[in-house]
C-alpha positions in Angstrom: -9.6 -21.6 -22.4 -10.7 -18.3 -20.6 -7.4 -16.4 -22.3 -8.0 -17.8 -25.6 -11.5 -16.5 -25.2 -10.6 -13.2 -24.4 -7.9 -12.8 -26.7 -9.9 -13.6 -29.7 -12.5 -10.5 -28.8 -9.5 -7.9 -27.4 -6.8 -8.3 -30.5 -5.8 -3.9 -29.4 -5.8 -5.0 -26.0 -3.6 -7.7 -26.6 -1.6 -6.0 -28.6 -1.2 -3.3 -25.9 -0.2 -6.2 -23.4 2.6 -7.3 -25.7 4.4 -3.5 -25.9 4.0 -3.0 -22.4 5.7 -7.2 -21.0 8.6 -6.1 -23.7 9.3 -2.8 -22.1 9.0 -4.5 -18.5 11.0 -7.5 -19.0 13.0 -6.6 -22.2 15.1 -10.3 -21.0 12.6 -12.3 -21.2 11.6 -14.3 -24.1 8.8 -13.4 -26.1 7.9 -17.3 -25.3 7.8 -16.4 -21.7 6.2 -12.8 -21.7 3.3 -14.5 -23.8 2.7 -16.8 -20.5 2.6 -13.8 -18.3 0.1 -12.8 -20.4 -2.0 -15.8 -20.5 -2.2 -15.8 -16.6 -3.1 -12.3 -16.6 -6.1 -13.2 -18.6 -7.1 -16.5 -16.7 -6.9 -14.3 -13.6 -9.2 -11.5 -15.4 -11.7 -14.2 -15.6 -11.4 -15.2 -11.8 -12.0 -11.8 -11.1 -15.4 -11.3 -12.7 -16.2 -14.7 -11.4 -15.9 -13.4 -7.9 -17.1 -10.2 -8.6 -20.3 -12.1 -9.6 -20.4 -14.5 -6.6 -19.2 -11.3 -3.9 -23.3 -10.4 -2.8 -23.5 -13.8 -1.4 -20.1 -14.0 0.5 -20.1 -14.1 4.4 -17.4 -12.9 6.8 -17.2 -16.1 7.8 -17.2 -17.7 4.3 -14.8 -15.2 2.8 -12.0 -15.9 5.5 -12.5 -19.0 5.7 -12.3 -20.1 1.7 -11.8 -16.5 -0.2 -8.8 -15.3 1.6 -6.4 -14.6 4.7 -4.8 -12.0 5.8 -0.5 -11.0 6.1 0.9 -7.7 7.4 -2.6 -6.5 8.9 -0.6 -5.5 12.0 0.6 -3.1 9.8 -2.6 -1.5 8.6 -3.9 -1.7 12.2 -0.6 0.3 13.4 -1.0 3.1 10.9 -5.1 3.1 11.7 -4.0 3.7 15.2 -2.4 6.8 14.7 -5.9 8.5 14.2 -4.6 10.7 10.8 -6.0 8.3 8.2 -4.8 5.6 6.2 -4.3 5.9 2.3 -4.0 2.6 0.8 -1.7 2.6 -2.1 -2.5 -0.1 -4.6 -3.5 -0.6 -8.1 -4.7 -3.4 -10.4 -2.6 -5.5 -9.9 -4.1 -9.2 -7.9 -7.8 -9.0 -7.6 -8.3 -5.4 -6.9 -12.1 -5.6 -6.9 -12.3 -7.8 -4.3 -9.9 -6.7 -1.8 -11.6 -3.5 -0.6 -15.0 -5.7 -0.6 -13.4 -8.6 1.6 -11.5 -5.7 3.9 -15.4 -4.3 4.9 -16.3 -8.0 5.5 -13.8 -8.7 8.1 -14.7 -5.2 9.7 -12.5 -3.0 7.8 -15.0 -0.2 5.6 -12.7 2.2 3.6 -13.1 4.6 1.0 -12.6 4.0 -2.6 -10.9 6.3 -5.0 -13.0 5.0 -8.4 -14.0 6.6 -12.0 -17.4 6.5 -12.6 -18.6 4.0 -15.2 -19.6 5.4 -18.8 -23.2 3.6 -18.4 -24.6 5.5 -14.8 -27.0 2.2 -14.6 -24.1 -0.2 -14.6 -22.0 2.4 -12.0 -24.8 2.4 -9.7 -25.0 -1.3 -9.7 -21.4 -2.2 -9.2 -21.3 1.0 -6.7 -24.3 -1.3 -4.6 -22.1 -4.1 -4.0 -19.2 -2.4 -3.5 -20.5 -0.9 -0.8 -22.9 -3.5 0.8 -20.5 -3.8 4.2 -20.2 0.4 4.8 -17.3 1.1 2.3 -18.0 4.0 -0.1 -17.2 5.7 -3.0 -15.1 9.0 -4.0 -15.6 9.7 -7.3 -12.3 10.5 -9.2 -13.7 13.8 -10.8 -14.9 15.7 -7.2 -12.5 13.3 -4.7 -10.0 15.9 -3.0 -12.5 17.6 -0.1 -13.9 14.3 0.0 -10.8 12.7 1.0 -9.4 15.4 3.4 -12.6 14.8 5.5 -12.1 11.8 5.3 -8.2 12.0 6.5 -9.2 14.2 9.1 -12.0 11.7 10.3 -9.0 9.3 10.4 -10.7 6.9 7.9 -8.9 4.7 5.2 -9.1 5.2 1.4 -7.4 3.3 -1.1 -5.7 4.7 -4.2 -5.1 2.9 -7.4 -1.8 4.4 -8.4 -0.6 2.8 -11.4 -2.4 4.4 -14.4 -1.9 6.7 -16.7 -2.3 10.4 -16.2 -1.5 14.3 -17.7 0.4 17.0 -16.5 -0.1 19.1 -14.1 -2.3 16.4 -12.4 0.7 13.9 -12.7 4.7 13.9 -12.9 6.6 11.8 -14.7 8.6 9.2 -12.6 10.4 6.1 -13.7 8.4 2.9 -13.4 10.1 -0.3 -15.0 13.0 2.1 -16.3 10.9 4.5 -18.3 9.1 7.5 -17.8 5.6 7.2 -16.7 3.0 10.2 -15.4 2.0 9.4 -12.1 -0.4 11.1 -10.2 0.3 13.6 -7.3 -2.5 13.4 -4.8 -1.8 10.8 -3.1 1.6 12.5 -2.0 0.3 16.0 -1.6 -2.4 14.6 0.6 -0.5 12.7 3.1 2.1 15.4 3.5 -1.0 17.6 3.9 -2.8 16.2 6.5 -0.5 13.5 8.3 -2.1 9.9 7.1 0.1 6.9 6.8 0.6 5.7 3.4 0.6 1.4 3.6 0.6 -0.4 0.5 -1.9 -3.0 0.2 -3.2 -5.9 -2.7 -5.0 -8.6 -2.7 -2.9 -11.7 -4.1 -3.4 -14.7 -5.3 -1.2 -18.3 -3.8 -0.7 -21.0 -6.4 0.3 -23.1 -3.3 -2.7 -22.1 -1.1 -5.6 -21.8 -3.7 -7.0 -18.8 -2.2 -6.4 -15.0 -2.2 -4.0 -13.0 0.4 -4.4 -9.4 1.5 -1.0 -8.5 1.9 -0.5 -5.2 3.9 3.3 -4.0 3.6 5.1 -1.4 6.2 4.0 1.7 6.5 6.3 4.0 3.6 8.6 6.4 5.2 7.7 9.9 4.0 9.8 12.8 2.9 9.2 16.0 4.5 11.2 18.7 4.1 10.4 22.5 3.4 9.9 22.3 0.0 6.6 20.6 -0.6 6.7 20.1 -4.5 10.1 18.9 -4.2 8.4 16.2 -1.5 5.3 15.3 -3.5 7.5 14.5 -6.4 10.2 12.6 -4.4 7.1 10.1 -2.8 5.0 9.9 -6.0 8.4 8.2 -7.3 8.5 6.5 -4.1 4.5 4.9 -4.5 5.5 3.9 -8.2 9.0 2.0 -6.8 6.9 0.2 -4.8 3.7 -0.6 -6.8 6.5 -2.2 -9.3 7.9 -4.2 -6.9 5.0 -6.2 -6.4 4.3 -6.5 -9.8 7.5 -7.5 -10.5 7.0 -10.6 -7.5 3.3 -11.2 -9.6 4.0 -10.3 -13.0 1.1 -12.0 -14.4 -1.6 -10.4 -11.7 -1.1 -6.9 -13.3 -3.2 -5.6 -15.8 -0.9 -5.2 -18.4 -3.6 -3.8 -20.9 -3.6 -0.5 -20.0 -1.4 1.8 -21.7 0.6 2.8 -18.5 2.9 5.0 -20.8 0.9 6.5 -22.7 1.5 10.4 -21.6 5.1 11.4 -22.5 7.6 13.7 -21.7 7.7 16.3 -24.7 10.1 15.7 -27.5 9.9 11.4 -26.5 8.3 9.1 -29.2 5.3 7.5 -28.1 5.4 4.2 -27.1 2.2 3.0 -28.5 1.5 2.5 -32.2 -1.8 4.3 -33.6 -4.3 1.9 -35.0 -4.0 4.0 -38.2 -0.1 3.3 -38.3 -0.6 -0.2 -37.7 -2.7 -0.7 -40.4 -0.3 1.4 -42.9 2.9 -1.1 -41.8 0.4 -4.0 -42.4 -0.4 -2.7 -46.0 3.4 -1.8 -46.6 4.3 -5.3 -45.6 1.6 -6.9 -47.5 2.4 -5.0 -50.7 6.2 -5.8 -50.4 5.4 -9.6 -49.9 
């Protein structure tokens, strides 16, 4: 019910959500990648549910019915070390909760985010994001921002799994083909020392509730050539990020165009609206 809903108002979306299963999981039926997708959008709608229900959630409540923790022992060894933590995660699970419930249970962090188009809607989500002592660094004035907060030995977490430009990004392979990936995260931790711990907040079928899953702390190159480094562990974040999305394939959010930036001379791999609508005509005038 909630993905045919959504479907029938998001038909680019969807669209977009189709190109990017096939170019994941070029086995899989088209059957089968149409599931994934469905899921993906049942989960959407869990997601704003929460989002919605998050002001009235207690520590108490929220780990006792929202979620439970595996691999903290992991975050709390990289905290330990006093350089920082940077969180590397993405949309993948329910993103939007995971920081929140992290602050409940005594954890505040920083958030890497985009501001909102509408500043009236921003500041409201911004509120109760940040009702337990996380906070915000904005994506367009973030780097001082998250030295300090390095240096202060604080945690931020990074959503590293969308699309970006050159020189900000690098390409590195993600699901076998090229995609621009940012750089920060890597030139920061090299930079100042942090530990770099993937972290997402999962949904179990068999438990009915979420899981904050904190993996091992990733083992850092560091050699004398720092753009050679930056570029080796930016591949690194993206190996991982799809590892978990290939274990929950249909808690990603496969609507956004991930490979959208190309490597000059490559064909894109998104069709224009405009191009769309000239095949449809062709096809229609042929039939």
């Amino acid at each position: 019910m909630i993905a045919a809903g959504i479907r029938r108002f998001s038909a680019g979306l969807d669209r977009t959500g189709k190109q990017n299963l096939e170019l994941a999981f070029p086995n899989l039926s088209a059957e089968e990648r149409d599931q994934i997708l469905d899921r993906m959008y049942r989960n959407l709608g869990w997601l704003l549910a929460e989002f919605a229900g998050m002001r009235r959630y207690s520590a108490e409540y929220a780990q006792k019915n929202i979620f439970r923790y595996e691999g903290l022992e992991h975050y709390a060894s990289a905290a330990a070390r006093g350089k920082g933590v940077l969180v590397l995660t993405g949309h993948l699970g329910a993103w939007e909760l995971s920081s929140f419930v992290h602050s409940l249970a005594g954890y505040p962090m920083g958030m890497v985010i985009r501001r909102l188009d509408n500043p009236l809607v921003d500041r409201f989500v911004n509120r109760i994001r940040c009702m337990h002592g996380n906070r915000i660094l904005h994506k367009d004035d973030f780097a001082r921002g998250l030295l300090r907060a390095m240096h202060q030995g604080e945690t931020v977490g990074i959503l590293m799994d969308t699309n970006m430009t050159p020189p900000q990004g690098i390409f590195v392979p993600f699901f076998g083909k090229p995609a621009c990936t940012a750089l920060g995260l890597a030139r920061v931790a090299r930079k100042t020392g942090a530990a770099v711990v993937p972290g997402f907040l999962l949904w179990s079928e068999l438990e009915q509730r979420y899981v904050l899953t904190f993996g091992k702390e990733l083992v850092m190159k560091r050699t004398e050539d720092a753009e050679a480094d930056a570029a080796a562990n930016t591949a690194l974040f993206a190996q991982v990020t799809e590892e978990y999305i290939r274990r929950f394939p249909d808690q990603w959010l496969w609507l956004h165009r991930r490979w959208k930036t190309q490597p000059v001379g490559e064909e894109p791999v998104y069709v224009s609206r405009t191009k769309l609508k000239m095949e449809e005509a062709a096809s229609v005038e042929r039939n």
